[in-house]
C-alpha positions as CSV (number, residue, x, y, z in Angstrom):
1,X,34.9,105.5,29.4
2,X,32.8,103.8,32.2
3,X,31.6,100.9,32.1
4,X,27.6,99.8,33.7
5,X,24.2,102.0,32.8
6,X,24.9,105.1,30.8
7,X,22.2,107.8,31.0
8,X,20.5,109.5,28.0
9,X,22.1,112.2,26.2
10,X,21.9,116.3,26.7
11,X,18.6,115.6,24.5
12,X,17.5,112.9,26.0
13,X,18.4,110.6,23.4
14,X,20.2,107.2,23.5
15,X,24.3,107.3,24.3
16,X,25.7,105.8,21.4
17,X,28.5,104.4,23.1
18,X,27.2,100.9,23.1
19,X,24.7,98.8,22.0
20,X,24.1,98.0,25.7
21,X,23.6,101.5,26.5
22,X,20.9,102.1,23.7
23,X,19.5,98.5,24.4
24,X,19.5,99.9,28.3
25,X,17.6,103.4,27.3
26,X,15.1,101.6,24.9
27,X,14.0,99.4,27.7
28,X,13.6,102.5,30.2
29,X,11.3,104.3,26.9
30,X,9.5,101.0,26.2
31,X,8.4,101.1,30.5
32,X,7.0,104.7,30.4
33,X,5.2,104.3,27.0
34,X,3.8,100.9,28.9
35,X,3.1,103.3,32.4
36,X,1.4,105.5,30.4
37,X,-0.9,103.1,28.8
38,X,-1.8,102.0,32.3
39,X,0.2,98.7,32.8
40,X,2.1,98.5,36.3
41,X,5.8,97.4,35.9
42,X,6.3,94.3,37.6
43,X,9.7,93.7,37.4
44,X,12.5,95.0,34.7
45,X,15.1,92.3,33.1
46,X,14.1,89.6,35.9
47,X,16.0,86.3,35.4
48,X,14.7,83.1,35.3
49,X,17.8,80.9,35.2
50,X,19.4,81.4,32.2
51,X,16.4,83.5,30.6
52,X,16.1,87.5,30.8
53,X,12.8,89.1,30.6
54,X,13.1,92.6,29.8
55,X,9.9,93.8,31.3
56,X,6.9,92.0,33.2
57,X,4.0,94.0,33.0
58,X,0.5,93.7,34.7
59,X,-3.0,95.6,33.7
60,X,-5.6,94.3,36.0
61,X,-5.6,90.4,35.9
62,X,-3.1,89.9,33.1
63,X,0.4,89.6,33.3
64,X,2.7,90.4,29.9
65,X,6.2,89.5,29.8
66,X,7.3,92.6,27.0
67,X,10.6,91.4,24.6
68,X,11.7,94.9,23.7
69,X,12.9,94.9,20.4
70,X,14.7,98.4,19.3
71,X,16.5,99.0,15.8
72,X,18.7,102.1,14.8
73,X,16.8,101.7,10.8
74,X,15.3,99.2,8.7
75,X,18.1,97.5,6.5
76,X,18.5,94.8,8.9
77,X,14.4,94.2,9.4
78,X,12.1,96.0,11.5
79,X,12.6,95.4,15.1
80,X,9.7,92.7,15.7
81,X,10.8,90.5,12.6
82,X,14.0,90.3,14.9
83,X,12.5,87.3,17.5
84,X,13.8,83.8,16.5
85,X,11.9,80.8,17.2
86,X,15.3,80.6,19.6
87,X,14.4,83.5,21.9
88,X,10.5,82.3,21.6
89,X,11.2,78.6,22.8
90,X,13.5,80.7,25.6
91,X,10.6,83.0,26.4
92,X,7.9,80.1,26.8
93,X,10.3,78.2,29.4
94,X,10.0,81.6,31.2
95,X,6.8,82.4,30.7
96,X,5.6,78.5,32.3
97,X,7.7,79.7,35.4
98,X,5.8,83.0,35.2
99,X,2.2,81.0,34.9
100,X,2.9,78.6,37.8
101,X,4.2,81.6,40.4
102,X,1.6,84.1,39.6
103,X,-2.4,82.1,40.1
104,X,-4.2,85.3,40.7
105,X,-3.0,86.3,36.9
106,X,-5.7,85.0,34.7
107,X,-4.0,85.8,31.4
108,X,-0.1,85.2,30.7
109,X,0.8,86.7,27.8
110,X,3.7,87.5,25.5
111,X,3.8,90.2,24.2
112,X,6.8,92.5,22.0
113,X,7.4,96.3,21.9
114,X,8.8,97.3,18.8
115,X,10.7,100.7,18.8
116,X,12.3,102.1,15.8
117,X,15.1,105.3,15.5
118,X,15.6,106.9,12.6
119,X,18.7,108.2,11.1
120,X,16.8,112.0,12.6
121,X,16.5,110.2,16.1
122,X,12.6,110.2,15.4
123,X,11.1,107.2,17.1
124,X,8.1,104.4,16.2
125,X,6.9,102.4,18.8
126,X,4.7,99.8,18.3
127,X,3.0,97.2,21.0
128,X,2.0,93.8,19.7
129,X,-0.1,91.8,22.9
130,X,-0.4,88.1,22.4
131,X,2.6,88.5,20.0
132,X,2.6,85.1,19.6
133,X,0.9,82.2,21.7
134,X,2.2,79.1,23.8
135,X,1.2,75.9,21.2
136,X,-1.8,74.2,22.6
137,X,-2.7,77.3,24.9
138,X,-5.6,79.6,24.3
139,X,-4.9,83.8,24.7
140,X,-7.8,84.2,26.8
């Protein structure tokens, strides 16, 4: 078995080999459900020191940073109940960086895309803008 980016099975499914692998082909489905609502992808699991953003969108003057959130079923929450305050504090130090490096932007959001797969490999996806807001910081 290999190790690095797996590609999509026969059906163009998720491999289930990994969690990193279905994590992988989530991202890739969450970036052409985000193309195809007209956002440009910026950039795809940049890293800011010691924080990952999985995408960094743009749709005219506002920039998203997208967590991409993907669950195999429901027992364990749905897939956007899954952000700790954690992974939020971790996302704001990113998304200050983000702010100060990109002026022209005149929004900075955060935003999550949920995607659900069912035990019949049919998917959900949902997209939450403004998901949640910087404290102190208006969306718009």
């Amino acid at each position: 078995m290999s190790r690095g980016r797996q590609k999509g099975a026969p059906d163009g499914g998720p491999v289930q080999e990994s969690p990193r692998a279905l994590g992988d082909w989530g991202e890739d489905l969450a970036a052409c459900f985000l193309q195809g609502m007209g956002y440009e992808i910026v950039s795809r699991n940049q890293r800011l020191g010691p924080v990952e953003i999985d995408l960094l969108v743009r749709c005219g003057e506002t920039l998203a940073i997208v967590e991409v959130r993907l669950r195999s079923g429901t027992a364990r929450g749905r897939p956007e109940e899954t952000v700790s305050p954690r992974k939020r504090r971790t996302l704001l130090r990113a998304w200050r960086q983000i702010a100060a490096s990109h002026p022209e932007a005149r929004v900075v959001r955060m935003d999550i895309l949920a995607i659900e797969l069912d035990g019949r490999r049919r998917l959900s996806l949902r997209h939450y803008p403004h998901a949640w807001i910087p404290p102190g910081l208006s969306p718009f």
